[in-house]
Backbone as CSV, one residue per row, in Angstrom:
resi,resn,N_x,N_y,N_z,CA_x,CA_y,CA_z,C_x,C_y,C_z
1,UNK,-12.288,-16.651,76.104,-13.247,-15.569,75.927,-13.882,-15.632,74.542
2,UNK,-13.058,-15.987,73.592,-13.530,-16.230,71.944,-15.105,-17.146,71.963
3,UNK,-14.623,-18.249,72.221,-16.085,-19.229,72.616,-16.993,-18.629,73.040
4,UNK,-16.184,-18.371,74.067,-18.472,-17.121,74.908,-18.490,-16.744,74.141
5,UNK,-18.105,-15.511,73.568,-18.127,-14.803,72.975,-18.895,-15.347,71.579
6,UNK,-18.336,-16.121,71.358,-18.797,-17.044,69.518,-20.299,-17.216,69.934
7,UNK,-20.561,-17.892,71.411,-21.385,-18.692,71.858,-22.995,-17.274,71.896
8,UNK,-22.346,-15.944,71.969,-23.391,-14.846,72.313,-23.405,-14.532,71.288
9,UNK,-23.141,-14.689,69.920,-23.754,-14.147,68.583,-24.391,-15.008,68.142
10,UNK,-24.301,-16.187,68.531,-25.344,-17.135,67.913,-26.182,-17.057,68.293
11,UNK,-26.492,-17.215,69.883,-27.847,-16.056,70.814,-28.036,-14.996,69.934
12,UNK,-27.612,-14.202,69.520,-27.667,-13.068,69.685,-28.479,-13.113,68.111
13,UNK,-28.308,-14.078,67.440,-28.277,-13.866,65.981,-29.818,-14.792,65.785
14,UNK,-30.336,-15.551,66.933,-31.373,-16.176,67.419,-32.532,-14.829,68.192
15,UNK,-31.850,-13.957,68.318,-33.030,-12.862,68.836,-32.739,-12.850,70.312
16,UNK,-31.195,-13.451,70.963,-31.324,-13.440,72.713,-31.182,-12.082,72.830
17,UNK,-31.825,-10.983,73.264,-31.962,-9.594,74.293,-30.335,-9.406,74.877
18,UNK,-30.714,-10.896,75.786,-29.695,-10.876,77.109,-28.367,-11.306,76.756
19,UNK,-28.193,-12.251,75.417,-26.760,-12.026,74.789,-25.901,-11.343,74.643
20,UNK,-27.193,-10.272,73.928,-26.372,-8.848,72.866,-26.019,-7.975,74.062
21,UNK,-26.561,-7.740,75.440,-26.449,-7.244,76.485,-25.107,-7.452,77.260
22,UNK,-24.854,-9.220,77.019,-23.758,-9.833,77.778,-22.461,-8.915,76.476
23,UNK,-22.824,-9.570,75.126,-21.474,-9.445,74.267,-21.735,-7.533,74.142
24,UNK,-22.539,-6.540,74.118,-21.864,-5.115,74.724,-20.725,-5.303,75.820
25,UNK,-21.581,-5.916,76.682,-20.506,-5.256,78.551,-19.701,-6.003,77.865
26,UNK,-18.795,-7.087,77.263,-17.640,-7.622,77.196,-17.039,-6.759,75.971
27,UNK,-17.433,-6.474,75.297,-16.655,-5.648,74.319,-16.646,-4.185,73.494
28,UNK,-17.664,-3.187,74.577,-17.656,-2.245,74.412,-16.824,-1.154,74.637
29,UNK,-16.040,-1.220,75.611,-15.008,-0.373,76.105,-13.887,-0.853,75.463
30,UNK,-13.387,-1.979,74.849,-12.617,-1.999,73.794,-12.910,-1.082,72.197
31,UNK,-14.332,-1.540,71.594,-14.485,-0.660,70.341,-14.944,0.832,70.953
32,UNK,-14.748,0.988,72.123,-15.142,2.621,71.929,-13.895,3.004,72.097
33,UNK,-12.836,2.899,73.311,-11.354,3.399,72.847,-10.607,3.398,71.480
34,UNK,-11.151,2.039,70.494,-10.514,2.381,69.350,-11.363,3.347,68.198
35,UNK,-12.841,4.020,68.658,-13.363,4.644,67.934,-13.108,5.793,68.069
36,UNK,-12.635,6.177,70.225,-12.570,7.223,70.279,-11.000,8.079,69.547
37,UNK,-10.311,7.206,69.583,-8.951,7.259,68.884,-8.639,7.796,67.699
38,UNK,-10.003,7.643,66.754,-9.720,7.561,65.623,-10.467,8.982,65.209
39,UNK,-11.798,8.993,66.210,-12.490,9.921,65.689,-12.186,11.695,66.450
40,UNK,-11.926,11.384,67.680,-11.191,11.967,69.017,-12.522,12.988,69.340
41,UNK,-13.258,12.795,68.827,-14.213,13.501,69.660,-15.773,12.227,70.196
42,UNK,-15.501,12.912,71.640,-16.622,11.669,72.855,-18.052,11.966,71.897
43,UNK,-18.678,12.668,71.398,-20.085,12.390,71.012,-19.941,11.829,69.957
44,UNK,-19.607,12.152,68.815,-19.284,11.283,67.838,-18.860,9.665,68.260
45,UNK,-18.124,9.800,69.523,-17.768,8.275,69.552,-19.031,7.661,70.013
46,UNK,-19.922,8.213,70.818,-20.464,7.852,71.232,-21.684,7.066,70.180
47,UNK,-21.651,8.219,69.208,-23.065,7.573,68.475,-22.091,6.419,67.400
48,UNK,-21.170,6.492,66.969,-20.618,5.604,66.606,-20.162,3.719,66.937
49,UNK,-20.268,4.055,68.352,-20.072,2.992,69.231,-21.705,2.901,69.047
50,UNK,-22.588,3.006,69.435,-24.083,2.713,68.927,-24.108,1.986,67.813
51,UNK,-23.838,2.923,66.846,-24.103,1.972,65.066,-23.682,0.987,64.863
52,UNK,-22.285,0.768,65.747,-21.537,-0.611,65.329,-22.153,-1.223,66.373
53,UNK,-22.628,-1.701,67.510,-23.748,-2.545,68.088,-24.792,-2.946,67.736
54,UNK,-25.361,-1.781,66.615,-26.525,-1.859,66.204,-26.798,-2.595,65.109
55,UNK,-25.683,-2.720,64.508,-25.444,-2.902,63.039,-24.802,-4.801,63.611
56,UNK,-23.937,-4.379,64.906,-23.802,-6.594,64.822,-25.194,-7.340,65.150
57,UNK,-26.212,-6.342,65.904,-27.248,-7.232,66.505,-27.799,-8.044,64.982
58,UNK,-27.997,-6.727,63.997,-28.635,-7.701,62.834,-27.827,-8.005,62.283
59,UNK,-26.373,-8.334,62.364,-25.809,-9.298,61.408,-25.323,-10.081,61.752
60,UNK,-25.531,-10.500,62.948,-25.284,-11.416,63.898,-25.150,-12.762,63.167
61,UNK,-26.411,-12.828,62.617,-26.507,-14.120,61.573,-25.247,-14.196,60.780
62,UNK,-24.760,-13.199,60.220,-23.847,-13.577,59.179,-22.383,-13.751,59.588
63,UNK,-22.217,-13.459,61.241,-21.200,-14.127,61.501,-20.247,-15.481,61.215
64,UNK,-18.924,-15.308,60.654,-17.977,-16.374,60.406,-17.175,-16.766,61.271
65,UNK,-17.459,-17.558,61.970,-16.039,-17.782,63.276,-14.608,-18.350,62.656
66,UNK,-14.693,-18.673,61.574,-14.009,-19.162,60.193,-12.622,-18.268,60.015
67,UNK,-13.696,-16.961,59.911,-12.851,-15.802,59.660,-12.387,-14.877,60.319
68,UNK,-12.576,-14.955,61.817,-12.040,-14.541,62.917,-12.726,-14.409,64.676
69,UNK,-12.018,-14.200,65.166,-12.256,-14.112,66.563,-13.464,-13.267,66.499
70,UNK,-14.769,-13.341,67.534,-15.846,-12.681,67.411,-15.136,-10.916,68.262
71,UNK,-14.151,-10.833,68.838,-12.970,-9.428,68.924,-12.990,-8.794,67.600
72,UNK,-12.277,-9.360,66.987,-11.730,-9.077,65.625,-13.057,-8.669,64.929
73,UNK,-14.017,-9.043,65.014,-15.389,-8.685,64.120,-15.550,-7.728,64.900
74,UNK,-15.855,-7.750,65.883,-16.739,-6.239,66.349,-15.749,-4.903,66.041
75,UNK,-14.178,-5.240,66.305,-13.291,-4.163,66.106,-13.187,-3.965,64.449
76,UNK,-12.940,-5.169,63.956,-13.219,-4.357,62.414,-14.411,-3.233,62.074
77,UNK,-15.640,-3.947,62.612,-16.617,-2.924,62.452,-16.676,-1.807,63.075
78,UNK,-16.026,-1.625,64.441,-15.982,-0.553,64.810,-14.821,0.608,64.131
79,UNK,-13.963,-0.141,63.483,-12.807,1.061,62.617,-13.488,0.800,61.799
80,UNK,-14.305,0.448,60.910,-14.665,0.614,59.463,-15.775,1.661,59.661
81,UNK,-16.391,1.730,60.536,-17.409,2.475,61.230,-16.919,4.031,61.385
82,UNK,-15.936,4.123,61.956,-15.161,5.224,62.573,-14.635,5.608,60.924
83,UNK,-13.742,5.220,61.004,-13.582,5.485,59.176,-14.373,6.166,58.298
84,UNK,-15.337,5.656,58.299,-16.375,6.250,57.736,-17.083,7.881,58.267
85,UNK,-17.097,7.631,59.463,-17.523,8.502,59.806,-16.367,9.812,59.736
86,UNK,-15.649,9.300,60.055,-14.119,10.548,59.760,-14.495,11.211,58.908
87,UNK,-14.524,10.530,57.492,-14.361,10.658,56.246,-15.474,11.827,56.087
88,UNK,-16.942,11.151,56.120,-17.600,12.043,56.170,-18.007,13.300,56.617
89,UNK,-16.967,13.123,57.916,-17.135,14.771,58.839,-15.839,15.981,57.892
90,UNK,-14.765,15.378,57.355,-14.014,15.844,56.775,-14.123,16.201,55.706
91,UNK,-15.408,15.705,54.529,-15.485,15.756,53.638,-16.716,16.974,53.554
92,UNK,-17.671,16.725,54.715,-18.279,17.754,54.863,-17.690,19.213,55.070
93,UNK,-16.543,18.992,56.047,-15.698,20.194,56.278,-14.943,20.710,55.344
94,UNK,-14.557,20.308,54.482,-13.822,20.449,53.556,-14.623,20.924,51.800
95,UNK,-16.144,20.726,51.493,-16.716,20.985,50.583,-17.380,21.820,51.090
96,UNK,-17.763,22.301,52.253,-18.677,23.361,53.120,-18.517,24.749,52.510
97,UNK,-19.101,25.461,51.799,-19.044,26.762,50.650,-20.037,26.905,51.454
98,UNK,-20.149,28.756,51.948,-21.358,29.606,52.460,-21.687,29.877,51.370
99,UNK,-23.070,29.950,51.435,-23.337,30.785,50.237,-23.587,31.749,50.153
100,UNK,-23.618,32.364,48.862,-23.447,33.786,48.577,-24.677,34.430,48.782
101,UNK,-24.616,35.279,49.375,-25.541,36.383,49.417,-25.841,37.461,48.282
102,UNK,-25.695,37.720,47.285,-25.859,38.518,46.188,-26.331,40.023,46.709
103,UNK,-27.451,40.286,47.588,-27.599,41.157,47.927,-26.482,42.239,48.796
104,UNK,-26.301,41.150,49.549,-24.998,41.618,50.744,-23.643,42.498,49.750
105,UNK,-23.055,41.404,48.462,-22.230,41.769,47.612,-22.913,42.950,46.458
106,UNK,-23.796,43.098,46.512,-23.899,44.513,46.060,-23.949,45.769,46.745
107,UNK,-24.097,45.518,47.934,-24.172,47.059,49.003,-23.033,47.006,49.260
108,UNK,-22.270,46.781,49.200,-20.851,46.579,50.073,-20.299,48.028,49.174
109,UNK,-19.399,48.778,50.257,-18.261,49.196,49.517,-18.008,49.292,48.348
110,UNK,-17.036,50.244,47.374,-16.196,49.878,46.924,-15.034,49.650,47.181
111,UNK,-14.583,49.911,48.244,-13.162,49.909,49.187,-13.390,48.343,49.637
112,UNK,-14.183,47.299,49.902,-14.606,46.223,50.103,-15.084,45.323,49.193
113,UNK,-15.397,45.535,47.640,-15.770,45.213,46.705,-14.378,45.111,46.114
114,UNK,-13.990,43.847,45.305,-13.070,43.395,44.468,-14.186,43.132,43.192
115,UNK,-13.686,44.393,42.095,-14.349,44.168,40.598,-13.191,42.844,40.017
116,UNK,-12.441,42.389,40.527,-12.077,41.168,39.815,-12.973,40.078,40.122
117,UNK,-13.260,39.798,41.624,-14.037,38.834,41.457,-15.466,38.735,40.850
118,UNK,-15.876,40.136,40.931,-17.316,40.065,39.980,-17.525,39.364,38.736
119,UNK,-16.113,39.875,38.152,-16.014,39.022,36.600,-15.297,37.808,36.283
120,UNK,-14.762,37.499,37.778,-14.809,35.766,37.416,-16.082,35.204,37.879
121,UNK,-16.602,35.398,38.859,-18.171,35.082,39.184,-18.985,34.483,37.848
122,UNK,-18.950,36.339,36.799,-19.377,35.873,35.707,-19.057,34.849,34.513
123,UNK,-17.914,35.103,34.737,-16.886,34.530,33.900,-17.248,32.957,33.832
124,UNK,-16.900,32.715,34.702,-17.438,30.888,35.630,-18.880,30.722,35.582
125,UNK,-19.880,31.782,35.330,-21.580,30.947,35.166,-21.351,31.155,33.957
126,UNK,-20.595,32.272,33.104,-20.788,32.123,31.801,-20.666,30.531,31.017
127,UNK,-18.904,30.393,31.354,-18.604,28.832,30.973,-19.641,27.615,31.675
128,UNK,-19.714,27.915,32.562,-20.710,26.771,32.907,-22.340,26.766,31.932
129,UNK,-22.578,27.665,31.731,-23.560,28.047,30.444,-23.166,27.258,29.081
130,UNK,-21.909,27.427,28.975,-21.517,26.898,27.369,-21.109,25.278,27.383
131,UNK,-21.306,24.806,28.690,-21.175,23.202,28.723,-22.514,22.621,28.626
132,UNK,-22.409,21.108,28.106,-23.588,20.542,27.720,-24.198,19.781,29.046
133,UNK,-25.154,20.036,29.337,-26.094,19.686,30.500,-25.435,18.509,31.218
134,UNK,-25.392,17.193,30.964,-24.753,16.686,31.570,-23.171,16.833,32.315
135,UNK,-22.627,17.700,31.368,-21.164,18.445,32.470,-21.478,18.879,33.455
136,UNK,-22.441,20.092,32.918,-22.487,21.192,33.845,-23.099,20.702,35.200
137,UNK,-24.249,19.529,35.085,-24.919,18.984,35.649,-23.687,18.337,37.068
138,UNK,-22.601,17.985,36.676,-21.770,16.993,37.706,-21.069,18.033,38.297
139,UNK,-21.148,18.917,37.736,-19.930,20.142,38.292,-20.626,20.508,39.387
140,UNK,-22.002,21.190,39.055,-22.776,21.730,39.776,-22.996,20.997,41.245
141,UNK,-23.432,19.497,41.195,-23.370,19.100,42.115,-22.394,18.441,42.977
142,UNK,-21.191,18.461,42.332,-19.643,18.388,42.764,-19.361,19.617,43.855
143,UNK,-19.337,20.885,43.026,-18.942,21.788,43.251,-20.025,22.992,44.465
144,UNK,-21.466,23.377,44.187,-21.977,23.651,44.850,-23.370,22.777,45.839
145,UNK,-23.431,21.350,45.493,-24.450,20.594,46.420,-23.102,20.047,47.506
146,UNK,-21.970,19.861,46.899,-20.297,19.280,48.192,-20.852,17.689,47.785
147,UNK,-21.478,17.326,46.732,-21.168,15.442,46.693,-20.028,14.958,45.650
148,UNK,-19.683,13.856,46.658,-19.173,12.951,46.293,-18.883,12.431,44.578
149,UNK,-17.860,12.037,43.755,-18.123,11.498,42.574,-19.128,10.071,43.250
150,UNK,-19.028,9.105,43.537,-20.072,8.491,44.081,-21.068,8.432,44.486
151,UNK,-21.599,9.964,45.010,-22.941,10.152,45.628,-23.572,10.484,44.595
152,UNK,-22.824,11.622,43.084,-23.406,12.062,42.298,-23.802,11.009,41.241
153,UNK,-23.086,9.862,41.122,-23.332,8.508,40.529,-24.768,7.944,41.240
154,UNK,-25.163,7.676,42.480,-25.652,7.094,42.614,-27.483,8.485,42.474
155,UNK,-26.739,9.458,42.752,-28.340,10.519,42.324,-28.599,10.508,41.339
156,UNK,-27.465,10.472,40.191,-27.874,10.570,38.836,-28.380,9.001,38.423
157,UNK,-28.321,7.968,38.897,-28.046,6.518,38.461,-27.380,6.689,37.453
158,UNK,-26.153,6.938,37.463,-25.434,6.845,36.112,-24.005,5.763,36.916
159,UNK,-23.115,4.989,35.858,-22.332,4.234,36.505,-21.076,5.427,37.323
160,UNK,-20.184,4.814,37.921,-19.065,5.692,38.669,-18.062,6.405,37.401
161,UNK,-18.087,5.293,36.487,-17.112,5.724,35.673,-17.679,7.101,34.312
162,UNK,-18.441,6.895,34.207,-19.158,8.016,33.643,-19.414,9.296,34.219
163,UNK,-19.518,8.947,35.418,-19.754,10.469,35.827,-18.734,11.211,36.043
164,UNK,-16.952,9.967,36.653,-15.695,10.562,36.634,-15.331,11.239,35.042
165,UNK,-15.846,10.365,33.778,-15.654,10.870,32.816,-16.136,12.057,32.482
166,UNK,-17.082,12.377,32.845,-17.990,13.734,32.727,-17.332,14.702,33.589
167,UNK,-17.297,14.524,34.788,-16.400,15.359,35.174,-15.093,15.877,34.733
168,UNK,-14.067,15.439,34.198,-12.872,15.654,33.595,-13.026,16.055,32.509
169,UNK,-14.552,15.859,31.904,-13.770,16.574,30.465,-14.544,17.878,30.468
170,UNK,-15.917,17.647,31.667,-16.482,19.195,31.913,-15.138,20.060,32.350
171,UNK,-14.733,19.823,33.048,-13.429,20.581,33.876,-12.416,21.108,32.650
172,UNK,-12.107,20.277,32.408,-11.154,20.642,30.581,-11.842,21.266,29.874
173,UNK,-12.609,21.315,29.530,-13.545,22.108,28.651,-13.968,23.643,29.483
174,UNK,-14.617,23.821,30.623,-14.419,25.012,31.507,-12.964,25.469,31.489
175,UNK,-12.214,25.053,31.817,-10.691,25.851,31.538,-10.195,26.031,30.191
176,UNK,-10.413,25.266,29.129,-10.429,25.927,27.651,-11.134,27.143,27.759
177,UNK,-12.829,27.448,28.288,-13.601,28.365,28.228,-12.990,29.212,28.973
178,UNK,-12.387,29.225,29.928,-11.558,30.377,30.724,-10.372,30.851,30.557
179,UNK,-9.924,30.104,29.705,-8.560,30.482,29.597,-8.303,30.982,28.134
180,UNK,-9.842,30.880,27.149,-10.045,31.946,26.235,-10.394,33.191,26.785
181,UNK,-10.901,33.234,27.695,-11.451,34.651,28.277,-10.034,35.475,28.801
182,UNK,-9.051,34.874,29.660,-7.713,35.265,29.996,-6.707,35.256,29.512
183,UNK,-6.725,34.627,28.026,-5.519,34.797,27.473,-5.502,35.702,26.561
């Protein structure tokens, strides 16, 4: 099966239609059970199992038979694929902050109103005020845009390691600023 298989990416990597057609039906219901596995939900797998088809048609060319069974390629790509996509649904879920309504938090109650949190609210734009633009700058989009130290590297074009640096010492420096206010 390896050979056909080898034999339909080289088609395939030549522009054959009817290759990429043949090497789906032979190895699609393999990378979608291991996408659906990983990701466990059918639409997600679904568009996932897409990208990684989509993504061998044009790299078809850069296939190595060297470096493994043309199996082994499509399934790597399909968990590196899935992976990814995990990551990102989790990371979304996980940095997802509603935002505040300001209006809403002033009509409210006082039986529903916590005056503590008002003055960490303030407390926290205050310090973020007393950091130098570039801190405040990584926090901000750390903390209320939900990116990535990497994503904020690559918006700011600044390298990875700089912006981790900026971050840590904004963060140290905000908790010096807060923890003058609380102590």
């Amino acid at each position: 099966m390896s050979e056909a298989s080898t034999d339909l990416i080289r088609r395939m990597a030549a522009g054959d239609q009817q290759a990429f057609s043949q090497f789906y039906d032979r190895h699609a219901a393999l990378a979608h059970r291991l996408i659906t596995r990983i990701l466990r939900d059918p639409d997600d797998a679904a568009d996932v199992l897409q990208e990684v088809f989509w993504s061998a048609w044009k790299a078809a060319d850069s296939y190595d038979a060297d470096r493994g069974t043309p199996e082994a390629w499509i399934i790597t790509r399909a968990r590196s694929r899935a992976l990814d996509r995990l990551r990102s649904v989790r990371r979304r879920s996980a940095t997802f902050v509603a935002p505040v309504d300001e209006a809403i938090m002033a009509t409210r109650s006082g039986a529903e109103h916590d005056p503590g949190q008002a003055v960490d609210r303030v407390a926290v734009k205050t310090g973020l005020e007393r950091l130098a633009a570039d801190e405040r700058e990584v926090l901000e989009l750390a903390y209320y845009a939900g990116l990535t130290q990497t994503e904020i590297a690559q918006q700011l074009q600044a390298p990875l390691g700089t912006v981790k640096t900026r971050m840590r010492r904004a963060l140290e420096r905000l908790q010096a600023i807060m923890g003058k206010r609380t102590g």
